[in-house]
mmCIF file of the C-alpha atoms, coordinates in Angstrom:
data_MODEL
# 
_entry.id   MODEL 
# 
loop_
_atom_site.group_PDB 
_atom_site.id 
_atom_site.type_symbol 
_atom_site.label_atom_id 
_atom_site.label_alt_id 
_atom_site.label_comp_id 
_atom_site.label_asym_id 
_atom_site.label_entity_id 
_atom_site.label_seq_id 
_atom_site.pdbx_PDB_ins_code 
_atom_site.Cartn_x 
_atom_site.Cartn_y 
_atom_site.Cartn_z 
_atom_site.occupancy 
_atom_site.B_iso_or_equiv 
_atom_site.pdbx_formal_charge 
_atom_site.auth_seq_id 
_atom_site.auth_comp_id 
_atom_site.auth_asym_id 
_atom_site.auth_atom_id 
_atom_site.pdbx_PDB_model_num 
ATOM 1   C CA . UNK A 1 1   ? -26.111 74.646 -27.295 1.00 0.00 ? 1   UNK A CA 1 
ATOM 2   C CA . UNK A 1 2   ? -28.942 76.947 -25.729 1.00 0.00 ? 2   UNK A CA 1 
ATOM 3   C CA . UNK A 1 3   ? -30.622 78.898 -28.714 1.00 0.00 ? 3   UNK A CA 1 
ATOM 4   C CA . UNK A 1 4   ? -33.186 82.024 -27.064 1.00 0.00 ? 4   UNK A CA 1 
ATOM 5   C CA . UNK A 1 5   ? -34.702 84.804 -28.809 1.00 0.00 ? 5   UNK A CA 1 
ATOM 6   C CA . UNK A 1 6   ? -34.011 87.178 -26.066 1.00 0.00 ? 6   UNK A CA 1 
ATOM 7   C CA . UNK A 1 7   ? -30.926 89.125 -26.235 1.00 0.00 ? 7   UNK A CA 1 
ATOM 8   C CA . UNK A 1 8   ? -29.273 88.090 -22.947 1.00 0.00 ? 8   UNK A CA 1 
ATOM 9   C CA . UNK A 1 9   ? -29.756 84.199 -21.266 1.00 0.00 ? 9   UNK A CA 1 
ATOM 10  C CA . UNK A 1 10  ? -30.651 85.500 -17.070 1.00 0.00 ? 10  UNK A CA 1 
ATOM 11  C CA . UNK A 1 11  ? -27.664 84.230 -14.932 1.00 0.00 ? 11  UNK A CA 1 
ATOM 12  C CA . UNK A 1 12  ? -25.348 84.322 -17.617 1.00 0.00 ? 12  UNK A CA 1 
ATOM 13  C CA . UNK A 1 13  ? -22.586 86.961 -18.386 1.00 0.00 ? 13  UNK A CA 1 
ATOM 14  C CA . UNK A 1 14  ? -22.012 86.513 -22.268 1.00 0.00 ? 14  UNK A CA 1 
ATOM 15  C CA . UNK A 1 15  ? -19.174 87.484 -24.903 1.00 0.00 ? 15  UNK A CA 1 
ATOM 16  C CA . UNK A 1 16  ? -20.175 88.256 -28.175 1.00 0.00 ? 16  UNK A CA 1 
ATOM 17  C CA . UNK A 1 17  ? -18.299 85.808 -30.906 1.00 0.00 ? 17  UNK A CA 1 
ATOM 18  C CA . UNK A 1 18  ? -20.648 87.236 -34.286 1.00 0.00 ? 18  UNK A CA 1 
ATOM 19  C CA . UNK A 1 19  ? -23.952 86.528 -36.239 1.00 0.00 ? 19  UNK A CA 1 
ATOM 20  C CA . UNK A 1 20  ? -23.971 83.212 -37.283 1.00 0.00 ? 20  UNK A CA 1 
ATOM 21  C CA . UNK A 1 21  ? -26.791 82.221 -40.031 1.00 0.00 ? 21  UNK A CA 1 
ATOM 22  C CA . UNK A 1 22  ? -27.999 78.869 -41.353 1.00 0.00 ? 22  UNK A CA 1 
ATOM 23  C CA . UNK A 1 23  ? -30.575 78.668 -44.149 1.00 0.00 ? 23  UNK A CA 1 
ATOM 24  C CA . UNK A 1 24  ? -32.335 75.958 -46.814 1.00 0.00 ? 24  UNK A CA 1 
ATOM 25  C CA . UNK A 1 25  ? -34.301 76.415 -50.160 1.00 0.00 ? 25  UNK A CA 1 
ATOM 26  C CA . UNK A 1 26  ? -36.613 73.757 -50.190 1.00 0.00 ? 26  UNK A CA 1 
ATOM 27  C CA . UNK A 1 27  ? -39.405 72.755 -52.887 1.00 0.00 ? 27  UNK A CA 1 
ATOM 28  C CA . UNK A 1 28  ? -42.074 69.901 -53.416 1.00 0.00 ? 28  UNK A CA 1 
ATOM 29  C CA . UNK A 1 29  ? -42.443 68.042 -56.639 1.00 0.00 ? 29  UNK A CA 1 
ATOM 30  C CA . UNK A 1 30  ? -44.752 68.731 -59.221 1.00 0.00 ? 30  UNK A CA 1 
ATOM 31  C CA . UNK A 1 31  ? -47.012 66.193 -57.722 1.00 0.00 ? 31  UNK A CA 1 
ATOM 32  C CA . UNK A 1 32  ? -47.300 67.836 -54.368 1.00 0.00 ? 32  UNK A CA 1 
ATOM 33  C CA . UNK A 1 33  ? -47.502 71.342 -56.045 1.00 0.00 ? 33  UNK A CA 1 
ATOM 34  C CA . UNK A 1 34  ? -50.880 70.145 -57.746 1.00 0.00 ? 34  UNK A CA 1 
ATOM 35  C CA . UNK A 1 35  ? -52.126 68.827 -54.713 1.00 0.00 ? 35  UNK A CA 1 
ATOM 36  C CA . UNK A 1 36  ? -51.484 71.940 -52.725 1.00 0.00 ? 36  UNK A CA 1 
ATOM 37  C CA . UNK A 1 37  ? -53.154 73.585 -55.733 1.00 0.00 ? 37  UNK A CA 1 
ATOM 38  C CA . UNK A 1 38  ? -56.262 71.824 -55.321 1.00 0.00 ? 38  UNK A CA 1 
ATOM 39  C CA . UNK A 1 39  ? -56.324 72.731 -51.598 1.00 0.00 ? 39  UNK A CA 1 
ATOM 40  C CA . UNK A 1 40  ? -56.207 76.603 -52.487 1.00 0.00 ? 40  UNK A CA 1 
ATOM 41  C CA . UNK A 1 41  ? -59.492 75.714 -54.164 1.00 0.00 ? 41  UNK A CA 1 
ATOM 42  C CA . UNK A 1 42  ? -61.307 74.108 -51.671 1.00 0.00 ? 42  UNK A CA 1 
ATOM 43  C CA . UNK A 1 43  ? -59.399 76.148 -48.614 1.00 0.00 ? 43  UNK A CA 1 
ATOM 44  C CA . UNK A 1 44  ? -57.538 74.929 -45.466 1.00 0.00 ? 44  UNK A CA 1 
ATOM 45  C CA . UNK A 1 45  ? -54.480 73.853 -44.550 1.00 0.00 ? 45  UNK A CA 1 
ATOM 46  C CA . UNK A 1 46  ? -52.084 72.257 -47.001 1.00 0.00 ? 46  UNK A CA 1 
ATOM 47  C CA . UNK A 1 47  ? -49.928 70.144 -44.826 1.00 0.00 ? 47  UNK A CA 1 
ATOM 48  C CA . UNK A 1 48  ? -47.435 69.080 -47.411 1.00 0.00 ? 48  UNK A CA 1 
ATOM 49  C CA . UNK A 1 49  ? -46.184 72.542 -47.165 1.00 0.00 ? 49  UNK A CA 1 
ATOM 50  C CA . UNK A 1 50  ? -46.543 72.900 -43.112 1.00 0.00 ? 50  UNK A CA 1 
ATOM 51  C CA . UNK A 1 51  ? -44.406 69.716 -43.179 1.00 0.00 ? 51  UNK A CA 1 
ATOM 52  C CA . UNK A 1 52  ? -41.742 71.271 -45.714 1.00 0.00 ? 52  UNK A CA 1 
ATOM 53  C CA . UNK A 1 53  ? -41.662 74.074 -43.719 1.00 0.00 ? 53  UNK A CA 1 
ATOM 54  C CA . UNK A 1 54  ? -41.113 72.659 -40.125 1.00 0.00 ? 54  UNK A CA 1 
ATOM 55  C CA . UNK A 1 55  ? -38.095 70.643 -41.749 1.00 0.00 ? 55  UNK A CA 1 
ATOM 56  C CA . UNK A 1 56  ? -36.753 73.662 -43.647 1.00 0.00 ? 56  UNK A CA 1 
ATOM 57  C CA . UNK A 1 57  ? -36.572 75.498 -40.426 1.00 0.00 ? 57  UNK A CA 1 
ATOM 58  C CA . UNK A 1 58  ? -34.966 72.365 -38.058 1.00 0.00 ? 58  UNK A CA 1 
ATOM 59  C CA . UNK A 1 59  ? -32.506 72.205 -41.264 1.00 0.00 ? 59  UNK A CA 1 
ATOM 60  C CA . UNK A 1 60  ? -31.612 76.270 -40.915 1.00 0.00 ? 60  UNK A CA 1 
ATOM 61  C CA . UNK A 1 61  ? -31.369 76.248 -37.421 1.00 0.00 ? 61  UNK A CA 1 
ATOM 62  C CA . UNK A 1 62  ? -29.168 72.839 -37.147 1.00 0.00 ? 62  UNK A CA 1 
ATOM 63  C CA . UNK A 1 63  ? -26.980 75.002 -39.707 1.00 0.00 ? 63  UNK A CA 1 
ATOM 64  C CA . UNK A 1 64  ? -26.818 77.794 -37.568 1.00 0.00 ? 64  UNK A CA 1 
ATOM 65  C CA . UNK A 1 65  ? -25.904 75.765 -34.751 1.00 0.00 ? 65  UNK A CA 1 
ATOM 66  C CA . UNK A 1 66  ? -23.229 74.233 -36.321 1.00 0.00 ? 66  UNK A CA 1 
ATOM 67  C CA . UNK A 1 67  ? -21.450 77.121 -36.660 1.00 0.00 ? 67  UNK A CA 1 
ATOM 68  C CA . UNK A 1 68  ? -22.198 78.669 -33.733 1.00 0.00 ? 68  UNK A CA 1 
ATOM 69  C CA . UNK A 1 69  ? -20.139 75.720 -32.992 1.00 0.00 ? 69  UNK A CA 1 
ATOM 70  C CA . UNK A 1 70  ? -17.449 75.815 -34.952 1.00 0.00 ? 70  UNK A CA 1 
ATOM 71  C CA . UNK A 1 71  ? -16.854 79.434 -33.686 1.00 0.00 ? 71  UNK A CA 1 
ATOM 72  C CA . UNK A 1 72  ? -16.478 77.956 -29.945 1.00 0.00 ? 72  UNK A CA 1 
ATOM 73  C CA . UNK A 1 73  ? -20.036 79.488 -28.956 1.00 0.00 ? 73  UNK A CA 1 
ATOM 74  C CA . UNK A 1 74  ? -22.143 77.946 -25.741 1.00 0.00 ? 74  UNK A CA 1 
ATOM 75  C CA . UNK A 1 75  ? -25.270 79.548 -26.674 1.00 0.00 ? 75  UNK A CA 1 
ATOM 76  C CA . UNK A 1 76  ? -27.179 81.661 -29.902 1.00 0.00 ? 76  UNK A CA 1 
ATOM 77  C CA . UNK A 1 77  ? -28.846 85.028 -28.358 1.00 0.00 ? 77  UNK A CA 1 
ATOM 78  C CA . UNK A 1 78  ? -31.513 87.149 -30.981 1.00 0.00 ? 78  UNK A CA 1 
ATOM 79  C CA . UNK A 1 79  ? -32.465 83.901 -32.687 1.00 0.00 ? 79  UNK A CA 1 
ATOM 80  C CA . UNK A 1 80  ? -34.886 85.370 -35.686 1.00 0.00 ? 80  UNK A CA 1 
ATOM 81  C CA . UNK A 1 81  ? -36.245 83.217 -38.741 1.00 0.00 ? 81  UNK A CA 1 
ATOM 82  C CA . UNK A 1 82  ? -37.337 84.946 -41.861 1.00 0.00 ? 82  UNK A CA 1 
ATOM 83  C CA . UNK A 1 83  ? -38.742 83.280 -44.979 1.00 0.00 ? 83  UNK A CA 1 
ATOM 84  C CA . UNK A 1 84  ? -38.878 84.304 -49.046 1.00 0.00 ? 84  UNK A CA 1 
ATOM 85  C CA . UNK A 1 85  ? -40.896 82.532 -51.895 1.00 0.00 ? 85  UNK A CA 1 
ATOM 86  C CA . UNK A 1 86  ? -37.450 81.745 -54.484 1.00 0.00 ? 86  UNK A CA 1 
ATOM 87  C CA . UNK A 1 87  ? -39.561 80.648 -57.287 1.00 0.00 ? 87  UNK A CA 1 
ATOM 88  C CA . UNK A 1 88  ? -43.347 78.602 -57.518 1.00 0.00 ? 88  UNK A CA 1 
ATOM 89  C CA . UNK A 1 89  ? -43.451 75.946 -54.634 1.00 0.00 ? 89  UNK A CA 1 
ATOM 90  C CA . UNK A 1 90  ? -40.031 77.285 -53.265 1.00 0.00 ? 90  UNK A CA 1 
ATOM 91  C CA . UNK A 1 91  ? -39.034 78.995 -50.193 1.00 0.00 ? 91  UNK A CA 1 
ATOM 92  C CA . UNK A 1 92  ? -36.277 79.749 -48.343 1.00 0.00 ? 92  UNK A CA 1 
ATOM 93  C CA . UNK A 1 93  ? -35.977 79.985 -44.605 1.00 0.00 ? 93  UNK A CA 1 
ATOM 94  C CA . UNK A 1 94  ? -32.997 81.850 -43.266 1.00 0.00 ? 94  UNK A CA 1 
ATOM 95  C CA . UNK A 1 95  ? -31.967 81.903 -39.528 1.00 0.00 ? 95  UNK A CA 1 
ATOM 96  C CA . UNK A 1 96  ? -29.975 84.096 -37.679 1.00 0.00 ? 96  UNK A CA 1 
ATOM 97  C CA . UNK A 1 97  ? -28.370 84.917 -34.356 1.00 0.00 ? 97  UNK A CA 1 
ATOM 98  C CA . UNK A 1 98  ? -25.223 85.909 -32.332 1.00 0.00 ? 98  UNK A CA 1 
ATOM 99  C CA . UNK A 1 99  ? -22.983 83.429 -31.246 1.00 0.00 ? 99  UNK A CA 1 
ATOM 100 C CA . UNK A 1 100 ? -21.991 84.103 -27.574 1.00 0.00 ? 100 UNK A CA 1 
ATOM 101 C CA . UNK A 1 101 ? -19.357 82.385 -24.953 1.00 0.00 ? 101 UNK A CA 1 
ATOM 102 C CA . UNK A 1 102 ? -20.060 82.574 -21.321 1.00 0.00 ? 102 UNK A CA 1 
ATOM 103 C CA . UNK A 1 103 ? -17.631 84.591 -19.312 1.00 0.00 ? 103 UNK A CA 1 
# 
């Protein structure tokens, strides 16, 4: 499956199928929240979170793919990723595309 953020893939004449979307909430336990805590205090990064991130987003876009998939697509076109605090050490990450077949 190619996945681009640019609205056409050069060499390629495409057929829109639809948006297809994939997303995750994810959240750290309460002993990871403290931690990342602490690190607000002090400053710098607080890689518990980078890491919960990163997965979220593989997680969101191997959802997106999947039905990209099941719609019969051969590549995603306008691939965006957005993300929203849900509660205290929660986020989601939502990604979105169009499916497209090649013609």
């Amino acid at each position: 499956m190619i996945v681009v953020n640019t609205p056409t893939i050069e060499g390629q004449k495409i057929k829109t199928l639809g948006m297809v979307t994939g997303n995750t909430v994810q959240s750290k336990n309460a002993f990871k929240d403290i931690g990342a805590g602490l690190r607000t205090i002090v400053g710098g990064e607080v890689g518990s979170y980078t890491k919960m991130l990163a997965e979220s987003r593989d997680l969101a876009l191997n959802r997106m793919i999947e039905q990209a998939t099941n719609m019969g697509a051969d590549a995603i076109v306008n691939v965006r990723f957005s993300s929203a605090s849900i509660m205290s050490g929660a986020a989601e990450i939502l990604a979105w595309g169009t499916a497209v077949k090649f013609v």
